[in-house]
N, C-alpha and C positions, 0 to 999 in steps of 0.2 A: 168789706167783709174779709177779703182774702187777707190784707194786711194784719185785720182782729186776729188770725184764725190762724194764720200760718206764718207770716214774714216780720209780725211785731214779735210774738214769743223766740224767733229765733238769733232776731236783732239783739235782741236784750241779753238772750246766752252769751254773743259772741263780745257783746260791751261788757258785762261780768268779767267775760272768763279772760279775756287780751285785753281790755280796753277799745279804747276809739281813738287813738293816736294815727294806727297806718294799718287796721283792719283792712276798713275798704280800700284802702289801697292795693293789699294785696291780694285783696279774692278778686278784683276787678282785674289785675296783672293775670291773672290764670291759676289753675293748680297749683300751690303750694302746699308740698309736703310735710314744711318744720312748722307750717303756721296752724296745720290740721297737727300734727302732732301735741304742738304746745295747746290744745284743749285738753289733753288728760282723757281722764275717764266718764268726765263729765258728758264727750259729747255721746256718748250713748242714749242716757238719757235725750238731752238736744233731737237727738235724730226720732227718737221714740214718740216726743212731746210733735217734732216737725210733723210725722208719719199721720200721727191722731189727727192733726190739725187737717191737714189735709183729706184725711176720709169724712170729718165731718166738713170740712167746704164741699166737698162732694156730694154728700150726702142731702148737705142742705139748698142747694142748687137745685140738685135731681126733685126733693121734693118742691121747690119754688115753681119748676119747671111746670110740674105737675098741675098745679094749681091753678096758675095765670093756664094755662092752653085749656081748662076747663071754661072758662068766661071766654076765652078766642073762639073754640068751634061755637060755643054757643051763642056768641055775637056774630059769628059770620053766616048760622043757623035761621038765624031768627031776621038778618037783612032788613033791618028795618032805622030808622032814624030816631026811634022813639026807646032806642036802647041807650040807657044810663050807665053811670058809672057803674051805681049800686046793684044793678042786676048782674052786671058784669063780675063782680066778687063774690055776689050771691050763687051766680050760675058755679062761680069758681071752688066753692065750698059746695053745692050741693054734688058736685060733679067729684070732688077730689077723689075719696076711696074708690069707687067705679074705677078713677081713671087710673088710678098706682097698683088697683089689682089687674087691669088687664094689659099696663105695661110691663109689669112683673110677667105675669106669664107669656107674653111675645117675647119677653127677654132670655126667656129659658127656650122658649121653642127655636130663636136664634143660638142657643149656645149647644143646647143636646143637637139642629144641624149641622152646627159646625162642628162639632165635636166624632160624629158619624159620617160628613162628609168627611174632614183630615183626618181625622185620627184612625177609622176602620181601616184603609190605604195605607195607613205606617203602619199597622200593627201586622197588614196582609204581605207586605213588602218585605219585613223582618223575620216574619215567618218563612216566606218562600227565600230568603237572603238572595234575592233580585235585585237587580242592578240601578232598576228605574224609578226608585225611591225621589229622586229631586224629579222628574218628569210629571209624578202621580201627584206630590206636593202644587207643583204651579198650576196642574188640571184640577186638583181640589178647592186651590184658593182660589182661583178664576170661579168656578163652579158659585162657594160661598159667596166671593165679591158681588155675582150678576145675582145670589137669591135673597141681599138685603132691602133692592127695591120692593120687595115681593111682602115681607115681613111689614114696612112701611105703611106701606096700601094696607096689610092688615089691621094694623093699628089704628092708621087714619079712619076708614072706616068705621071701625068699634066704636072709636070716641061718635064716631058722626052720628052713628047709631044709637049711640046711649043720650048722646046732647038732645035726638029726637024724640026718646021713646023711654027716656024716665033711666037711672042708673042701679037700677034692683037686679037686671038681669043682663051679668056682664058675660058668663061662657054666651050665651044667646048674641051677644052683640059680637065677639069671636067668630064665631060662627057666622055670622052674616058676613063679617069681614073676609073671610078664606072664600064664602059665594058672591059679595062685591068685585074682588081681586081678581076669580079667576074668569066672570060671567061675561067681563068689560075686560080680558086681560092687555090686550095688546096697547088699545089706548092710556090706559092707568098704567101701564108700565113705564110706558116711551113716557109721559108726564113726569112720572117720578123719577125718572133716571135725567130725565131734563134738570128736573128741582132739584137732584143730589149734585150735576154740575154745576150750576149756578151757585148752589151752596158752597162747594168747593172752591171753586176760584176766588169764592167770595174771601172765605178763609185765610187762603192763599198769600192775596192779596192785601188783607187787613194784616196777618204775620210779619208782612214785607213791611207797611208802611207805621206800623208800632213796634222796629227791631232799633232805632234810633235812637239815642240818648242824649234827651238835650241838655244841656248845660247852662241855660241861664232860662228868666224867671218868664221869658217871651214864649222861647222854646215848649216849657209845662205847659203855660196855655193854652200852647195850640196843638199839642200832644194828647191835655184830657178833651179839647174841644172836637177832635179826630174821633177820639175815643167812641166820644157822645152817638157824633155822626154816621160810625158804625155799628153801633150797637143801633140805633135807630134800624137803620140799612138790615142789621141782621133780623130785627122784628119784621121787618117790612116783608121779607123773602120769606120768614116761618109761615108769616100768615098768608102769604100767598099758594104755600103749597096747600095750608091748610086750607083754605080759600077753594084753591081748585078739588080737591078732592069733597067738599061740599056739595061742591057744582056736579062733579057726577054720580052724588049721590041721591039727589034730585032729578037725573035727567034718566 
């Protein structure tokens, strides 16, 4: 998908516009100034075509994302061994609008705090032209960093909520989410912040050991076969928080 969508149309500008003689040679050697030049005006366009491609990979991720974690909470919901594929896509489609409207709006509700936690602090520090502007900066983003476990749980929740109790009424599952999070806080927090570590390192980790360029056809192999393994590894961990967050929602 990414290569459809972003790295095939850009391949093909730079085979047009130079050729394929010692392109990649030279974007591989580093920044080259005369080889970015020698595109002309063309690469605007390039960068424009690049930019698109990439908001719709994003875009269509985000809604994939959505979809499959409809059929997840609702497979991890329902705990039972008599769950099929086809409910699983079923649950995933009956679940989707519920689930992209109430991520939508936890997405905003993270961004107007973050926006009122940094941004009120610069705007109060420039007014008063005070000195402690980077001080109020690292006490805001500390602030933001610790209340994205918080937004999480919100979310998780919702879905858990709606997976339960039908997806007609999503503020109502919000709302339960902000009195799940804060009714259980201490243990749903330490949880989440557990799963954002493990997340993380996971990340980390997988960046570290897919930085590598192998050079012959053994190498690929065991490059996409890593890959596989990962991504496996990364579903594994999703569903685990989502998993857990189930589990107190039952309890």
């Amino acid at each position: 998908m990414a290569i459809s969508l972003v790295a095939g149309p850009f391949q093909r500008f730079i085979t047009t516009s130079v050729g394929n003689s010692n392109a990649a040679q030279m974007i591989k050697e580093g920044f080259n100034i005369s080889f970015w030049a020698d595109l002309g005006p063309g690469l605007i366009s390039a960068l424009s075509s690049l930019a698109s491609g990439v908001l719709l990979l994003i875009l269509t991720l985000f809604f994939i994302n959505i979809f499959l974690t409809g059929g997840l909470f609702d497979s991890l919901r329902a705990n039972s061994r008599r769950y099929m594929t086809g409910d699983f896509f079923k649950s995933s489609a009956k679940l989707f609008f519920a689930y992209l409207l109430a991520t939508i709006l936890v997405l905003f509700m993270i961004l107007f705090f973050g926006g009122l936690v940094i941004g009120v602090p610069i705007i109060i520090s420039r007014a008063s032209e005070g000195d402690g502007l980077t001080m109020l900066l690292k006490i805001s983003s500390i602030i933001f960093i610790l209340s994205i476990p918080i937004f999480l749980l919100i979310i998780d929740y919702a879905r858990t909520w709606l997976s339960a109790n039908g997806p007609s009424k999503v503020f109502k599952a919000i709302a339960y989410g902000f009195k799940a999070t804060f009714s259980g806080f201490i243990a749903s927090y330490v949880f989440m912040v557990l799963m954002m570590a493990i997340q993380g390192g996971f990340v980390f980790l997988a960046s570290k050991l897919l930085s590598f360029n192998p050079e012959t056809g053994g190498g690929l192999l065991v490059l996409f076969l890593l890959s596989q393994v990962l991504l496996f590894i990364r579903l594994f961990l999703r569903a685990w928080r989502y998993g857990g967050v189930v589990a107190m929602y039952f309890t």
